[in-house]
OpenMM code with the backbone's topology and positions (N, CA, C; nanometers):
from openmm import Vec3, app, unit

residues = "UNK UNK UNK UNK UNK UNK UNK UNK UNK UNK UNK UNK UNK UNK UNK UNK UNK UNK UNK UNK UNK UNK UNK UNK UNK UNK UNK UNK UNK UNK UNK UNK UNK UNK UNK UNK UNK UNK UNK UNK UNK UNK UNK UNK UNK UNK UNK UNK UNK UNK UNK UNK UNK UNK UNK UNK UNK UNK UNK UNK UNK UNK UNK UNK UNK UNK UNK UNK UNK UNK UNK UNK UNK UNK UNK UNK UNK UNK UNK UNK UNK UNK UNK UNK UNK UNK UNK UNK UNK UNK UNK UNK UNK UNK UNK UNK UNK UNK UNK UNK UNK UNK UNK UNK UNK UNK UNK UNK UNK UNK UNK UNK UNK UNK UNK UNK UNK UNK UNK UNK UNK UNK UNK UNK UNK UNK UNK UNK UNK UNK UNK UNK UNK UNK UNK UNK UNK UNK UNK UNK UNK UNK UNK UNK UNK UNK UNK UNK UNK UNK UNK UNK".split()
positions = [
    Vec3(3.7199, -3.6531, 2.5322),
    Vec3(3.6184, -3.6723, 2.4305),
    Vec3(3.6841, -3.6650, 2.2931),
    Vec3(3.6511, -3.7552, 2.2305),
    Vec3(3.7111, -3.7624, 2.0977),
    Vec3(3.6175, -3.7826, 1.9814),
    Vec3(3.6249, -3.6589, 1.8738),
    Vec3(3.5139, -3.6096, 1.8022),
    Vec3(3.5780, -3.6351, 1.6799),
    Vec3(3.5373, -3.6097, 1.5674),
    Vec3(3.5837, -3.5323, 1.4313),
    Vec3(3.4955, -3.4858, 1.3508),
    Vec3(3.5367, -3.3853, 1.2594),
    Vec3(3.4264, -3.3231, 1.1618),
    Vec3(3.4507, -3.3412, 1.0355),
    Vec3(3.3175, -3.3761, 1.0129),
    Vec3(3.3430, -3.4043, 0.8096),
    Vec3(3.2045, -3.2976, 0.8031),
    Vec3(3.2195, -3.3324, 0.6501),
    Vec3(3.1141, -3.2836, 0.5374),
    Vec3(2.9928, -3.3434, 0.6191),
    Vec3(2.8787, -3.2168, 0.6143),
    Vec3(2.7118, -3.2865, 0.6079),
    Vec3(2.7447, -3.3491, 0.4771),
    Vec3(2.6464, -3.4808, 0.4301),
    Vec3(2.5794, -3.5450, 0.3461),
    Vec3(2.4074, -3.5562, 0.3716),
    Vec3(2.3677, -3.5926, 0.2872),
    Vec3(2.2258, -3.5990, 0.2402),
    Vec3(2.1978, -3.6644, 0.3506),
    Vec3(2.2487, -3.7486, 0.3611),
    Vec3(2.1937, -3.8879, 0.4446),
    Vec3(2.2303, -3.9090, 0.5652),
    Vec3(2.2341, -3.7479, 0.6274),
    Vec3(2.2687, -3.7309, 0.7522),
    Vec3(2.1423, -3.6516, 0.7947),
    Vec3(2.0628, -3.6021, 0.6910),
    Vec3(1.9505, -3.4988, 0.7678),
    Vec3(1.8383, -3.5744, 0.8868),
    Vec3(1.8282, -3.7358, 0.8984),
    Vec3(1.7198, -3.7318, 1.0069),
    Vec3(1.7870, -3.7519, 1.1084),
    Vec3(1.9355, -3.7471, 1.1531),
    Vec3(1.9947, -3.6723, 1.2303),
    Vec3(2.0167, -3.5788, 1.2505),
    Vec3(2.0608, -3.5058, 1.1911),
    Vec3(2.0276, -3.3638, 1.1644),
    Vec3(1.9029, -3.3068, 1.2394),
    Vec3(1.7800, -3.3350, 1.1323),
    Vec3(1.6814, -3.2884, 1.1708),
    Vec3(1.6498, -3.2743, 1.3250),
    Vec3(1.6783, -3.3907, 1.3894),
    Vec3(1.6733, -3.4358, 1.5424),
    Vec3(1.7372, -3.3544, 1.5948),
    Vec3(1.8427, -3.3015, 1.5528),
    Vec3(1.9296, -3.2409, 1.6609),
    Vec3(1.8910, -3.0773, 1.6351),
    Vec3(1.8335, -3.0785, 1.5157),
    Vec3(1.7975, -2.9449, 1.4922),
    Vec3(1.6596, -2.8902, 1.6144),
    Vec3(1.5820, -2.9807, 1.5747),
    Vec3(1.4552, -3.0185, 1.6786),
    Vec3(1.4395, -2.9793, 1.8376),
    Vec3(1.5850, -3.0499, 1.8858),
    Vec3(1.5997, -3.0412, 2.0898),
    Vec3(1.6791, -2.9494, 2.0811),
    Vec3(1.7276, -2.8336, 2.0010),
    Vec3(1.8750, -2.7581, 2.0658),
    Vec3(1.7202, -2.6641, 2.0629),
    Vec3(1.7404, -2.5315, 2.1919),
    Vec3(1.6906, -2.4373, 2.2007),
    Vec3(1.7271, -2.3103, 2.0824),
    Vec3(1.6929, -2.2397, 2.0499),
    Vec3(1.7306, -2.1459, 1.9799),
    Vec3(1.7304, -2.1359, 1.8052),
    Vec3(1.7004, -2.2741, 1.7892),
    Vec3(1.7546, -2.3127, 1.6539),
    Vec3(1.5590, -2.2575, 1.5919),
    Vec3(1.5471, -2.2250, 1.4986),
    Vec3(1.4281, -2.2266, 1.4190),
    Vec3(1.3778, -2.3139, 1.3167),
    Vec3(1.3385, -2.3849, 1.2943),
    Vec3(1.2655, -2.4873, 1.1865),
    Vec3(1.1765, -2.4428, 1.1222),
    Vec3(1.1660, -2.4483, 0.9840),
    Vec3(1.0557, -2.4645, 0.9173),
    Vec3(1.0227, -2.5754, 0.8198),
    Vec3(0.9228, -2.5843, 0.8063),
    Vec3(0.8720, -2.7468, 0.7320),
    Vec3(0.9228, -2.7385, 0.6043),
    Vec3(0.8958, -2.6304, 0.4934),
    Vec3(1.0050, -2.6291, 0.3970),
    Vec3(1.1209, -2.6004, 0.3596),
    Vec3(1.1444, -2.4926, 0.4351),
    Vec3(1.3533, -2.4745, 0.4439),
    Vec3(1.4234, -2.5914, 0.4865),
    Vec3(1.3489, -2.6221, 0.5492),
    Vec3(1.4529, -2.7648, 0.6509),
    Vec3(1.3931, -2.8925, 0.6413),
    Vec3(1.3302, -2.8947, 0.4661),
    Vec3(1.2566, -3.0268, 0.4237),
    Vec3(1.3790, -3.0894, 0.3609),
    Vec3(1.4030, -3.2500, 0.3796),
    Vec3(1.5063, -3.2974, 0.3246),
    Vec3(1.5506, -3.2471, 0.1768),
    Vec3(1.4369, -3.2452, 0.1072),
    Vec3(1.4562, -3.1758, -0.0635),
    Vec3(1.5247, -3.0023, -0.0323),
    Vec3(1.5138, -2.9263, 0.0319),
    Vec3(1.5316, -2.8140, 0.0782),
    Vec3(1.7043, -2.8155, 0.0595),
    Vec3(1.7272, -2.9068, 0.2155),
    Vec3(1.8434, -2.9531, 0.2368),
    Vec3(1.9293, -2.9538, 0.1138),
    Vec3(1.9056, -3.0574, 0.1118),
    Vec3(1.9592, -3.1509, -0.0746),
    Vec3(2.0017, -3.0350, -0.1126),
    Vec3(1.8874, -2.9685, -0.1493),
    Vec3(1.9292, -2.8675, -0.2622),
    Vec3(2.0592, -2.7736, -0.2463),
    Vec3(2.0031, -2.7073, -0.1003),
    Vec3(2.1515, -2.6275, -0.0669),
    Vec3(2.2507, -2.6664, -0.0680),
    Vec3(2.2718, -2.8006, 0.0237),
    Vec3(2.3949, -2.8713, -0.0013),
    Vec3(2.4541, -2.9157, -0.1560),
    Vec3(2.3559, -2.9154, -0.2242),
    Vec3(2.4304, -2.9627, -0.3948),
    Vec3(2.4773, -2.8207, -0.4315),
    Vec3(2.3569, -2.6680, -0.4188),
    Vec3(2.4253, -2.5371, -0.4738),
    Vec3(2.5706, -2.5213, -0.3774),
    Vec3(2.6014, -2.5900, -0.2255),
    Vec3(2.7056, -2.5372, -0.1821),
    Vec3(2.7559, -2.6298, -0.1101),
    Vec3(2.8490, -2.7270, -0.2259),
    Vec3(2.9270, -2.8289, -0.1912),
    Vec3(3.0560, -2.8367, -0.1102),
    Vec3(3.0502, -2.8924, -0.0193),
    Vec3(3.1488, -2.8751, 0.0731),
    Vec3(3.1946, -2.7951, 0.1826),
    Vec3(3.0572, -2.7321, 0.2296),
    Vec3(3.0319, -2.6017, 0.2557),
    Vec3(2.9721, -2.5752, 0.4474),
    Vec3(2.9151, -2.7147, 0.4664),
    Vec3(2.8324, -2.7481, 0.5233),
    Vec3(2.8913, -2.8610, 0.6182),
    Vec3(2.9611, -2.8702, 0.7526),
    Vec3(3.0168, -2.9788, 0.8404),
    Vec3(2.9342, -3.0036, 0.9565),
    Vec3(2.9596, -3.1015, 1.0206),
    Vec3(2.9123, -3.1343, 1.1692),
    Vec3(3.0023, -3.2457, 1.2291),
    Vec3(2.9786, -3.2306, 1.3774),
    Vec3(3.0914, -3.2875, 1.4801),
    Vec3(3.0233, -3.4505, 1.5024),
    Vec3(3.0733, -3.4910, 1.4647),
    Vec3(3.0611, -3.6789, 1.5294),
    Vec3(3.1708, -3.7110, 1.6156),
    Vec3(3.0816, -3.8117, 1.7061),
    Vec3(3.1836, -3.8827, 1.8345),
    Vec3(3.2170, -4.0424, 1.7814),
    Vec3(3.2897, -4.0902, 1.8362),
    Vec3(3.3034, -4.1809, 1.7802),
    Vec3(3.2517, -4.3442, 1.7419),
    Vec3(3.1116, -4.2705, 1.8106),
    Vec3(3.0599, -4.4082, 1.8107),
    Vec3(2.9199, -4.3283, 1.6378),
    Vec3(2.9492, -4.2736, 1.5950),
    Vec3(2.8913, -4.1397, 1.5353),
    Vec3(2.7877, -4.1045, 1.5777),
    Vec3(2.7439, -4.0571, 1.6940),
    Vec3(2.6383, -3.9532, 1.7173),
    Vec3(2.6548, -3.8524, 1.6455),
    Vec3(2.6314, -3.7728, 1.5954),
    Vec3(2.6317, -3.6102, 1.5740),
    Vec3(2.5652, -3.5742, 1.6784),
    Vec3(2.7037, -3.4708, 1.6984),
    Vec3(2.6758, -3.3674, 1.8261),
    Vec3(2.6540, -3.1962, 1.8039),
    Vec3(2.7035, -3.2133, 1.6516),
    Vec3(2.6913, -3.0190, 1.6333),
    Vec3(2.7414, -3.0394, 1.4910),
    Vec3(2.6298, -2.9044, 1.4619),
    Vec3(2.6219, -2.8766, 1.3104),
    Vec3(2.6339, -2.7329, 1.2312),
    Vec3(2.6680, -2.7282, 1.1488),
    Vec3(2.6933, -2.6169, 1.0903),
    Vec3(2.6473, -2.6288, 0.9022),
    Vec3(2.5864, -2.5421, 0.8359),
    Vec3(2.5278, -2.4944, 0.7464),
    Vec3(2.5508, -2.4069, 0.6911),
    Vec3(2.6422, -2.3485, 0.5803),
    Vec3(2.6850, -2.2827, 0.5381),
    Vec3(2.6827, -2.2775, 0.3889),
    Vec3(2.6509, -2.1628, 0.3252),
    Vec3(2.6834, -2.1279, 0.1670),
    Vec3(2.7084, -1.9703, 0.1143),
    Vec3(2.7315, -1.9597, -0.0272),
    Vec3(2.7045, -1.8375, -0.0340),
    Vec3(2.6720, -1.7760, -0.1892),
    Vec3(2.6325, -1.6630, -0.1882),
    Vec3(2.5299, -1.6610, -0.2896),
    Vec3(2.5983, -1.5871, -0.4210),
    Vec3(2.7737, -1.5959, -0.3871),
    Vec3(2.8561, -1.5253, -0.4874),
    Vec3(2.9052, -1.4335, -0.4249),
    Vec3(2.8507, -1.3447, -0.3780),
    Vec3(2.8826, -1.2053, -0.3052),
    Vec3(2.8744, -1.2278, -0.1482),
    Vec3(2.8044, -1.2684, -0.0932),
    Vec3(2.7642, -1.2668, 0.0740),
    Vec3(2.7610, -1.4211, 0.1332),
    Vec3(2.8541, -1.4681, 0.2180),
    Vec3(2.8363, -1.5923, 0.2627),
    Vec3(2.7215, -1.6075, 0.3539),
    Vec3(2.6505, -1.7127, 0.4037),
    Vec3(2.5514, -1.6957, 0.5002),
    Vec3(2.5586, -1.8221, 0.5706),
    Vec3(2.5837, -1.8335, 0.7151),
    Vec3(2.6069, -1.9532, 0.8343),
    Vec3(2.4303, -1.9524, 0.8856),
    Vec3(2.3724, -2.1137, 0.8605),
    Vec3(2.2648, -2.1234, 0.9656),
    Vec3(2.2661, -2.2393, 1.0042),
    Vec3(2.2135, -2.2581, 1.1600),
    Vec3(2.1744, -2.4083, 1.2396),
    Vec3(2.3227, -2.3807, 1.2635),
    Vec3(2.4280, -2.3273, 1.3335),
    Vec3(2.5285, -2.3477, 1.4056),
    Vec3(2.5082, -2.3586, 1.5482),
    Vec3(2.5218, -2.5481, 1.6003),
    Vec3(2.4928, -2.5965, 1.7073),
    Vec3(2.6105, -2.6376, 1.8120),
    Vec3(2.6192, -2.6385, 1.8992),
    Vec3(2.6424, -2.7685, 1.9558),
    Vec3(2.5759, -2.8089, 2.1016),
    Vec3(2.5249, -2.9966, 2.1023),
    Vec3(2.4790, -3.0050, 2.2186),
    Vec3(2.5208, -2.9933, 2.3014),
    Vec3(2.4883, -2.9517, 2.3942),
    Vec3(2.4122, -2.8523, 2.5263),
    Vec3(2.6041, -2.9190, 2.6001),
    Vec3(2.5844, -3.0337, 2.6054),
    Vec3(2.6729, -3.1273, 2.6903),
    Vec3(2.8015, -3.1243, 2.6467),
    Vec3(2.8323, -3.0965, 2.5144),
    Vec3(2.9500, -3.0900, 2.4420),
    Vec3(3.0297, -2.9534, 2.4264),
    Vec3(2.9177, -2.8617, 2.4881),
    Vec3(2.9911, -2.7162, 2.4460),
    Vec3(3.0619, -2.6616, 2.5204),
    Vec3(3.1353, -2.5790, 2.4921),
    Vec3(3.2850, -2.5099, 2.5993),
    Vec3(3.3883, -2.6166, 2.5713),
    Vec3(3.4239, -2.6742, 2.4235),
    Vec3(3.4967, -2.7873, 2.3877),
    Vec3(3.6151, -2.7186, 2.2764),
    Vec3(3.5363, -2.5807, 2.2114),
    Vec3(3.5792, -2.5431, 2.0842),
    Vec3(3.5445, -2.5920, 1.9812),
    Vec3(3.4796, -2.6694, 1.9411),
    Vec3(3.4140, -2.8000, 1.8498),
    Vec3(3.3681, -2.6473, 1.7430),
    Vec3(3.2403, -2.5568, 1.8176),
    Vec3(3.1345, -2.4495, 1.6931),
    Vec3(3.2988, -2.3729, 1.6229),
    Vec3(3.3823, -2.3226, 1.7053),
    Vec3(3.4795, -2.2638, 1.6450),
    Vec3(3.5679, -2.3386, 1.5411),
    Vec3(3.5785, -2.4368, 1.5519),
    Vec3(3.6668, -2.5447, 1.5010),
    Vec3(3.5863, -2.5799, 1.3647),
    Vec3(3.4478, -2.5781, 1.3387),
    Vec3(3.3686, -2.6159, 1.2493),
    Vec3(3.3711, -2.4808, 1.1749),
    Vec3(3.3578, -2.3879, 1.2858),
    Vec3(3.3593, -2.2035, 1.1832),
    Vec3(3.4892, -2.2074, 1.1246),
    Vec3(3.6096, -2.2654, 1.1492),
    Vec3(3.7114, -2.2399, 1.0855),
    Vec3(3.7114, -2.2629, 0.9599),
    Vec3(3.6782, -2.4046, 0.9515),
    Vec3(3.6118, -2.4773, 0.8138),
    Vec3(3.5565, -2.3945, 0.7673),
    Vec3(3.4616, -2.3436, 0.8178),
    Vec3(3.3748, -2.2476, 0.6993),
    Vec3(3.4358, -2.1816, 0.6827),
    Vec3(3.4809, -2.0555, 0.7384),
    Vec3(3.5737, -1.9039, 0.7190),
    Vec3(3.6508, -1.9692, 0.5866),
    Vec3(3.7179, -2.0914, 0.5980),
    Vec3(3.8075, -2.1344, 0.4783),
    Vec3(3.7563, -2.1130, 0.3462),
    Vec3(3.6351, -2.1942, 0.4073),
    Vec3(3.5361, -2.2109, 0.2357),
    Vec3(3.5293, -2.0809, 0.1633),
    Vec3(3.5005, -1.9862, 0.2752),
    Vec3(3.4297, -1.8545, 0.2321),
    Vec3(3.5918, -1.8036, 0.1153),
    Vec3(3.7059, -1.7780, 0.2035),
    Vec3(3.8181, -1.7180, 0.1240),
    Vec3(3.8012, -1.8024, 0.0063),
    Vec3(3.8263, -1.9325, -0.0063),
    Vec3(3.8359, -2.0253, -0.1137),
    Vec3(3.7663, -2.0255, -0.2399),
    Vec3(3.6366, -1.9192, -0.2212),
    Vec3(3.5512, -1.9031, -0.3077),
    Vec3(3.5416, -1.7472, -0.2807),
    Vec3(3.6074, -1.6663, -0.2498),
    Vec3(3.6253, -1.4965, -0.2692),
    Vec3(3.5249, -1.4394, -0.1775),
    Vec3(3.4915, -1.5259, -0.1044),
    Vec3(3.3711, -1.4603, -0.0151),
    Vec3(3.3965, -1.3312, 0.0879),
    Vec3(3.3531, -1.2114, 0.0722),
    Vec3(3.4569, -1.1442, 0.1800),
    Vec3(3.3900, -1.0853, 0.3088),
    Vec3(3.2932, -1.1064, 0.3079),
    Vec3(3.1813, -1.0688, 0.3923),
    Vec3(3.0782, -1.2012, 0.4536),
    Vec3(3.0477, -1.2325, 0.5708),
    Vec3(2.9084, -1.3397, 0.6056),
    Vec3(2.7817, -1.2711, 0.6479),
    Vec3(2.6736, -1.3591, 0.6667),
    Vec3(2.5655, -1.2900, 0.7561),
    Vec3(2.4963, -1.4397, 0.7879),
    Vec3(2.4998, -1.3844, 0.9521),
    Vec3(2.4287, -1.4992, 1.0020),
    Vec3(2.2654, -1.4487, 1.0784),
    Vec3(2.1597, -1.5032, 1.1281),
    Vec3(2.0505, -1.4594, 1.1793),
    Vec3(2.0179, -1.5771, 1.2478),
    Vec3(2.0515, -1.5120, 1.4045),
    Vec3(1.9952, -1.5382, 1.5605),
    Vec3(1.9056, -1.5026, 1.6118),
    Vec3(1.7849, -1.5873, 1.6299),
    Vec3(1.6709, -1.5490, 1.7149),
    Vec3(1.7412, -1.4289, 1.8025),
    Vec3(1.6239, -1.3941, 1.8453),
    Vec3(1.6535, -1.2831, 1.9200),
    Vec3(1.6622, -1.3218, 2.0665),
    Vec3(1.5225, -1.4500, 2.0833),
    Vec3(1.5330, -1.5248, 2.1865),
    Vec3(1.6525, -1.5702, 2.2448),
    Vec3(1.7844, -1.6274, 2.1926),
    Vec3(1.9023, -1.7193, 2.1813),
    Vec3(2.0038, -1.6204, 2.1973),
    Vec3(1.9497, -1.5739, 2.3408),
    Vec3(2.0400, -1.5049, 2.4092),
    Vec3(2.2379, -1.6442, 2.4529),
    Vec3(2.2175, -1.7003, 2.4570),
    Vec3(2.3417, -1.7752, 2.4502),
    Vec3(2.4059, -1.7864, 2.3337),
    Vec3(2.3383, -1.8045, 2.2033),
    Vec3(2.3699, -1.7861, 2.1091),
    Vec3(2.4451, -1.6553, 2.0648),
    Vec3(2.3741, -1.5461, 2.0568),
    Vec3(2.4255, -1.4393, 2.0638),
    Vec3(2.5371, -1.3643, 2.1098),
    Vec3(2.5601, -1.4363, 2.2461),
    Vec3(2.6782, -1.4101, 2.3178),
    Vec3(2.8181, -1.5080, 2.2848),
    Vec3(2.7796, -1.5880, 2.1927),
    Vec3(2.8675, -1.7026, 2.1654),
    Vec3(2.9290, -1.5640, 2.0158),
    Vec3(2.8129, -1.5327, 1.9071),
    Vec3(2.8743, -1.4985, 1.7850),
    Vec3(2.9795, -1.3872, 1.8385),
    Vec3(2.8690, -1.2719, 1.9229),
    Vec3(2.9704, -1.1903, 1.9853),
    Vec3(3.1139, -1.1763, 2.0276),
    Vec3(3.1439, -1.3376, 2.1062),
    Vec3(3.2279, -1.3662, 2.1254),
    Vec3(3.3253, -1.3878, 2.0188),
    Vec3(3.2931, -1.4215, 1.9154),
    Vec3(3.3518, -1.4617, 1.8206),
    Vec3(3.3616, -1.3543, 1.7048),
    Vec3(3.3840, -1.2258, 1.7122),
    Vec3(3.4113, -1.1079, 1.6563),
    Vec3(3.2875, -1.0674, 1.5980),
    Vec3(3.1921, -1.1304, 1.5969),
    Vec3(3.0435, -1.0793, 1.5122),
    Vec3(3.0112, -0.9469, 1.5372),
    Vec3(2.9012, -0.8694, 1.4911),
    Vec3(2.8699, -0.7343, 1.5313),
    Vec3(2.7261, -0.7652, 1.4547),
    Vec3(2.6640, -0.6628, 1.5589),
    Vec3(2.5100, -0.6538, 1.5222),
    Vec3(2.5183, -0.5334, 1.4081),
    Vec3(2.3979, -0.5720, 1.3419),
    Vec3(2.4067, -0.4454, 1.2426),
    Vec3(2.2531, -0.3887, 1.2730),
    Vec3(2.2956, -0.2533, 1.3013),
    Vec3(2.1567, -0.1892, 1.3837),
    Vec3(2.0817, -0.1025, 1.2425),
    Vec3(2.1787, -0.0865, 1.1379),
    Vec3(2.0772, 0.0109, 1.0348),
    Vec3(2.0570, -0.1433, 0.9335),
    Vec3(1.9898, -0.2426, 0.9393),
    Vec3(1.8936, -0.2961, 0.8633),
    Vec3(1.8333, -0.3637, 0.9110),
    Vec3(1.6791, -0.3790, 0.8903),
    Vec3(1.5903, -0.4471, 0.9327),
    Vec3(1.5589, -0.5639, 0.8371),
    Vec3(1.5433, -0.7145, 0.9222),
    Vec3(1.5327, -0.8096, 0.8434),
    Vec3(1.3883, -0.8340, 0.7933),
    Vec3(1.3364, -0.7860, 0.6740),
    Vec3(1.1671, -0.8203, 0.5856),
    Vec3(1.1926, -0.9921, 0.5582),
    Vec3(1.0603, -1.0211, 0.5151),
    Vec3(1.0441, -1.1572, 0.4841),
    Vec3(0.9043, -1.1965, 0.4201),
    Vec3(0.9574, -1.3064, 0.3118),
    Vec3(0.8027, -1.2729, 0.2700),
    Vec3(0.7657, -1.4270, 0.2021),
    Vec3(0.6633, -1.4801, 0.2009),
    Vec3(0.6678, -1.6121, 0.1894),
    Vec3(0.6233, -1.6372, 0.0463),
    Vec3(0.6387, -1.6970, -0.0247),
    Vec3(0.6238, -1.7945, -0.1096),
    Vec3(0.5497, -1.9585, -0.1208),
    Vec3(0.4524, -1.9479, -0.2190),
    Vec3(0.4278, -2.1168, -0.2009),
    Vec3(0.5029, -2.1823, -0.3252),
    Vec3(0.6066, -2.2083, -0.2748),
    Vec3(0.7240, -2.3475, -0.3518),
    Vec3(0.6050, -2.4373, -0.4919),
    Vec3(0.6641, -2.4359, -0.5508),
    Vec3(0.6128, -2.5436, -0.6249),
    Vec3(0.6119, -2.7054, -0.5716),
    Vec3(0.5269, -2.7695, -0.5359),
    Vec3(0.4803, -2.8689, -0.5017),
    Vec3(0.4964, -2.8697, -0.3555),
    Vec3(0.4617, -2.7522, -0.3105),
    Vec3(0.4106, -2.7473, -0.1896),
    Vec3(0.3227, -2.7624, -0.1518),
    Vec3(0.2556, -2.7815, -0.0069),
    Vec3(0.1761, -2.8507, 0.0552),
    Vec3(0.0752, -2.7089, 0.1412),
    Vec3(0.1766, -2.6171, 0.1604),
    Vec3(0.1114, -2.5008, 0.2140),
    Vec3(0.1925, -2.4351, 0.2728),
    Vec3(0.1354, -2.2880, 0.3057),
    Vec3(0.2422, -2.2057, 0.3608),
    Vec3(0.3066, -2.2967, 0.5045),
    Vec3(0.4373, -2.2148, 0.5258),
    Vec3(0.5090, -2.2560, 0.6469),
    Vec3(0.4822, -2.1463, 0.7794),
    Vec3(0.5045, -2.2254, 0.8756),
    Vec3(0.5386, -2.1205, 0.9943),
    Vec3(0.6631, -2.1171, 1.0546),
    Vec3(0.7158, -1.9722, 1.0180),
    Vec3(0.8534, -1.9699, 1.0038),
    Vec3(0.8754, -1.8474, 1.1231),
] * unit.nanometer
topology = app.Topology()
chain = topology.addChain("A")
for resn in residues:
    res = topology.addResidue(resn, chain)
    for name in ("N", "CA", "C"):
        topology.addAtom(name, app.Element.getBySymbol(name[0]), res)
């Protein structure tokens, strides 16, 4: 199988979106993961953000990444179902880990359903650690030219 990874672009999200859609585990919401949403992160965190294409370009796995000065943060790290056990998510985390030094980042935080028990065992695998003294709050906002709250 012969893949390669570039930069997300804008004009990759209704692929994206799709693939965000059929992977189990992944979470959606109508405004975080609204193309303008997108956009935005990707412009605050350029270059930040890759996914795996085959060569006919499907996108097969994605990764989402920025950070907020102090704390990097990885979300939507995929790959389909069929492609995985390839090294492809590690190979894309490398990319990121880069970004993060490149911009002084010295710390990440990522957030896995709790459901996405495969998931979980993948970050694990990959030196992660749960952090048992903080609990994640959340609290919604209606966006300016929004349409209505989300279910997130």
């Amino acid at each position: 199988m012969n893949y390669s990874i570039r930069e997300v672009l804008d004009t990759d999200y209704d692929s994206l979106l799709e693939l965000w859609k059929t992977t189990h585990g992944i979470g959606i919401d109508e405004y975080s993961d609204s193309l303008e949403s997108i956009q935005r992160f990707l412009t605050r965190n350029p270059g930040m953000s890759f996914l795996a294409v085959l060569e006919d370009g499907k996108i097969i796995a994605s990764v989402l990444s920025g950070h907020d000065g102090r704390r990097g943060f990885i979300y939507h790290l995929l790959v389909q179902e069929k492609y995985r056990r390839f090294g492809i998510a590690a190979a894309m985390l490398e990319k990121v880990y880069k970004k993060f030094e490149e911009n002084f980042i010295p710390k990440a935080n990522i957030f896995v359903m709790k459901v996405n028990q495969s998931g979980i065992g993948f970050w694990t695998h990959e030196g992660w650690k749960s952090r048992n003294n903080l609990e994640i709050m959340q609290r919604e906002f209606k966006p300016m030219g929004s349409k209505g709250n989300c279910e997130c």
